[in-house]
MIMAR-28495 format. One record per residue (C-alpha): residue in one letter; x, y, z. Coordinates in steps of 0.25 Angstrom, whole numbers, plus 5000, padded with zeros to 4 digits. Example, Ala and Ser with C-alpha at 12.3 -4.5 7.8 and 13.67 -1.06 7.14 Angstrom:
2
{"A",{5049,4982,5031}}
{"S",{5055,4996,5029}}
This chain:
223
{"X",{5000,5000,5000}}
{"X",{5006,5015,4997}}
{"X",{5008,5024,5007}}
{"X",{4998,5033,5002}}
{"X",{4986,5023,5002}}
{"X",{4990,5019,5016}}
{"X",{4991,5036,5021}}
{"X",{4977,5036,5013}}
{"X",{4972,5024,5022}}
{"X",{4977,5029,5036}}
{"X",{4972,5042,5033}}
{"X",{4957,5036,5030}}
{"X",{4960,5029,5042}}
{"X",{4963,5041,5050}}
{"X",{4953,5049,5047}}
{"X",{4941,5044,5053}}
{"X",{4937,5042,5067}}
{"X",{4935,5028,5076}}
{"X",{4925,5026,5086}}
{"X",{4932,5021,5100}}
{"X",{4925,5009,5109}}
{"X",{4920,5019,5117}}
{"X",{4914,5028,5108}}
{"X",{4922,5040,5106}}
{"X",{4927,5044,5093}}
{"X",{4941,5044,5092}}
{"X",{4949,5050,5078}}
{"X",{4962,5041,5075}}
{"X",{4971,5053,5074}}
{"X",{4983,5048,5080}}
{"X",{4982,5037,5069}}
{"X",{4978,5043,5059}}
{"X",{4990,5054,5061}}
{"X",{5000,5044,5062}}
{"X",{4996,5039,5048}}
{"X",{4994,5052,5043}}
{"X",{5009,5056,5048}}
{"X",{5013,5043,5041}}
{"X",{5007,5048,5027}}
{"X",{5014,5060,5027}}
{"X",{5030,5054,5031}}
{"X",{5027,5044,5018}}
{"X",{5022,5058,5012}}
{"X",{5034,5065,5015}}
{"X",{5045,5055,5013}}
{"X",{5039,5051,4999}}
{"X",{5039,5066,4996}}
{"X",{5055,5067,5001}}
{"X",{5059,5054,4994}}
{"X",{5052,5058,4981}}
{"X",{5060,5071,4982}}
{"X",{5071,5067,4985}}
{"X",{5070,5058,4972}}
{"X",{5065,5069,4965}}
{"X",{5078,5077,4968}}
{"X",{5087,5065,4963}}
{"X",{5081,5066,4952}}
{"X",{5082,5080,4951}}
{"X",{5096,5078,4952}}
{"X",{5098,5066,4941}}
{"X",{5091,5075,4932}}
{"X",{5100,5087,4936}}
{"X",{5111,5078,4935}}
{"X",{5108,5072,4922}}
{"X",{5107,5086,4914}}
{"X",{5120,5091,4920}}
{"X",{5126,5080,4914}}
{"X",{5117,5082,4901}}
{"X",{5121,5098,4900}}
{"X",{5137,5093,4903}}
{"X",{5136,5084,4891}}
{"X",{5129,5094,4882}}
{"X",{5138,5103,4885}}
{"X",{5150,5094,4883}}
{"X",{5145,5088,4869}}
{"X",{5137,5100,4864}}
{"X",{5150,5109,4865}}
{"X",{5157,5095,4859}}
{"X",{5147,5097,4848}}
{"X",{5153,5111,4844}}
{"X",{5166,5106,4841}}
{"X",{5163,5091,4836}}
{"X",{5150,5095,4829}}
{"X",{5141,5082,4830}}
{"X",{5150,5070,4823}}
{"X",{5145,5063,4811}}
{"X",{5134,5073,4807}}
{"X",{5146,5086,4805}}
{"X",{5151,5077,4793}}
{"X",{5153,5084,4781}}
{"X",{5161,5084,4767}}
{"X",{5172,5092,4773}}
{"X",{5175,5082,4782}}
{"X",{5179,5074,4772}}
{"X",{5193,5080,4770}}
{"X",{5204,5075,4773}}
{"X",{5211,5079,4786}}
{"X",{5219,5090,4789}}
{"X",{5234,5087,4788}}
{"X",{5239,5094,4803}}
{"X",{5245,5110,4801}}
{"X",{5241,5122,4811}}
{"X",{5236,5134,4806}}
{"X",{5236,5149,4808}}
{"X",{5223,5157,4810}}
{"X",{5221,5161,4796}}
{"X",{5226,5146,4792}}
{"X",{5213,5140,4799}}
{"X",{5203,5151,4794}}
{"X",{5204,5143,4781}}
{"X",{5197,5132,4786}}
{"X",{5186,5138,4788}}
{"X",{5176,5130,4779}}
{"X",{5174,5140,4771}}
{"X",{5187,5140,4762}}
{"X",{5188,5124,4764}}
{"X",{5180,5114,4768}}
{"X",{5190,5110,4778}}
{"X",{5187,5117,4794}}
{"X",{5196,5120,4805}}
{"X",{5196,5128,4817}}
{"X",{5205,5130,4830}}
{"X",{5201,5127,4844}}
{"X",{5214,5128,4853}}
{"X",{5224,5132,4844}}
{"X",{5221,5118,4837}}
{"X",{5215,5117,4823}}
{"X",{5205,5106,4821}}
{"X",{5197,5102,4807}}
{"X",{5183,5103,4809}}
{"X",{5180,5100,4795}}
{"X",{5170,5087,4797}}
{"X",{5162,5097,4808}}
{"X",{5161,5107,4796}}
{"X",{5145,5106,4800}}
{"X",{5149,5115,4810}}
{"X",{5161,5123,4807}}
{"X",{5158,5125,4794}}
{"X",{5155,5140,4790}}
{"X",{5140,5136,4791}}
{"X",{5142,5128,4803}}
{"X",{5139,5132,4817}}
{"X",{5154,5134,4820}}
{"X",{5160,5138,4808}}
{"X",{5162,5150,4815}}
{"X",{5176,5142,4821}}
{"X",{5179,5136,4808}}
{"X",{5195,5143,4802}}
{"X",{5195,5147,4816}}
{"X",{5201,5145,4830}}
{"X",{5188,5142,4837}}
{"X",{5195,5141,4851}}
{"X",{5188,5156,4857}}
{"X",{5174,5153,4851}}
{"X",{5174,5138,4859}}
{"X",{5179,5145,4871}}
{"X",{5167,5154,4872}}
{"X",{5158,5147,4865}}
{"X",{5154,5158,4854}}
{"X",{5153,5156,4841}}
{"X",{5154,5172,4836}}
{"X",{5164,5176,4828}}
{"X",{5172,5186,4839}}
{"X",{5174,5173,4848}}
{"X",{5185,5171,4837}}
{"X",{5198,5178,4834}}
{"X",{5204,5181,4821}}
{"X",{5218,5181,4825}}
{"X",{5225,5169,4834}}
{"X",{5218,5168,4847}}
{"X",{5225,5163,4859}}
{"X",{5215,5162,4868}}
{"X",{5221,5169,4880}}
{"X",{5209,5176,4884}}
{"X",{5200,5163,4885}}
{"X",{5198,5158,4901}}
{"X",{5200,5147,4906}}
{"X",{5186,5140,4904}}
{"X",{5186,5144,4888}}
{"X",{5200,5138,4887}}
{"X",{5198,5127,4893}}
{"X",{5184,5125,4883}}
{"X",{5194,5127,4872}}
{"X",{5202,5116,4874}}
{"X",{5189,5108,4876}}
{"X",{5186,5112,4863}}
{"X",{5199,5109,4856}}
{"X",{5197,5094,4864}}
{"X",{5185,5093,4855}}
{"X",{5189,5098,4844}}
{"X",{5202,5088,4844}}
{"X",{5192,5074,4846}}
{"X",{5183,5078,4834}}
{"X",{5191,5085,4823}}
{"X",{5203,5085,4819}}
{"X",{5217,5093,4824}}
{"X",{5224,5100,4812}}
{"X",{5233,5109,4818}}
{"X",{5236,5121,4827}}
{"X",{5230,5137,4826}}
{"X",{5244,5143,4825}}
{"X",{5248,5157,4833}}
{"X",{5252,5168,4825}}
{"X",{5266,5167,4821}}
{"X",{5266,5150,4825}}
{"X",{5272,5141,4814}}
{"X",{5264,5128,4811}}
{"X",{5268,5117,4814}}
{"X",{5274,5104,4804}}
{"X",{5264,5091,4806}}
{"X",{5270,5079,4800}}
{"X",{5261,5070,4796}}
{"X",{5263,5058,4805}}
{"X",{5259,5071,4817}}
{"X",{5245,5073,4807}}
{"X",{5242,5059,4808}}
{"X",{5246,5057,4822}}
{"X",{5237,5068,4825}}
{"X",{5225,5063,4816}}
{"X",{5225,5049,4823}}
{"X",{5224,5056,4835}}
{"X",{5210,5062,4833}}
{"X",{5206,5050,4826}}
């Protein structure tokens, strides 16, 4: 029998009045008190062990969409730079790779995929071809804005304007430590998806000589 159906039934009982051998009536209060006392403790501990239950899973739930939001953010900042894998194909990505050299500024605005179907951009001082994610760094993708250029101040800030990037070398100095700690995130992305073809020079820095056992040393590594 529930507890309820049995508070019902002691407080039917309780509510009436008994006639006594001698004739007096007599109303069962002390009785019907005590079962009327019991009715409200099962009230009151239902009502705390339902709440506490209720907060636990208030706190699963809270739980389980901080960890939800931590890995939207991770992945969907990952998705900036990786673009979405085998759907950003495109007949660019069909070249062939990018023997290893480092570039000067107005080297890498050449590949801006608007003189050649090939892409780079800098992120770090390090040049990566981002040709196969031409989807979005194409002049007519949602990045393009990045593509000939070093994108390492727009990541930091996460803006995409114009002004977030510098025509002449930009060293970074001003970034704190938050931003360049997000841009070597970035570069740690970049690196797994798309392939390393050189370094962004400083003014006045010769390039460097990359045999080709280094290029192909360094192409089995990404792969």
């Amino acid at each position: 029998m529930a507890a309820g159906d049995g508070d019902v039934k002691l407080g039917t009982l309780g509510s009436g009045s008994e006639s006594s051998s001698d004739g007096s009536s007599e109303s069962p209060g002390g009785a019907g008190a005590t079962a009327e006392g019991g009715g409200w403790a099962a009230a009151a501990l239902a009502l705390l062990t339902g709440g506490g239950e209720m907060l636990l899973n208030v706190a699963l739930v809270a739980l389980v969409l901080l960890g939800a939001y931590r890995l939207w953010v991770r992945w969907g900042r990952r998705g900036l730079g990786a673009g979405s894998g085998a759907g950003e194909e495109s007949p660019a990505a069909s070249l062939p790779r990018m023997k290893k050299r480092d570039f000067s500024l107005e080297q890498l605005r050449q590949y801006d995929g608007s003189r050649t179907p090939r892409i780079l951009l800098a992120v770090n001082g390090k040049v990566f071809d981002v040709t196969k994610g031409s989807k979005f760094y194409g002049p007519a993708g949602p990045y393009g804005i990045f593509a000939g250029r070093d994108a390492s101040r727009g990541l930091a800030t996460f803006c995409l304007d114009k002004d977030a990037l510098k025509d002449e070398y930009d060293d970074l100095s001003d970034l704190n430590a938050v931003q360049m700690e997000s841009v070597r995130e970035w570069e740690m992305q970049f690196k797994e998806k798309y392939d390393y073809v050189g370094r962004l020079l400083k003014p006045g820095e010769e390039p460097s000589e990359y045999t080709d056992e280094e290029d192909t040393k360094d192409h089995n590594k990404q792969d």
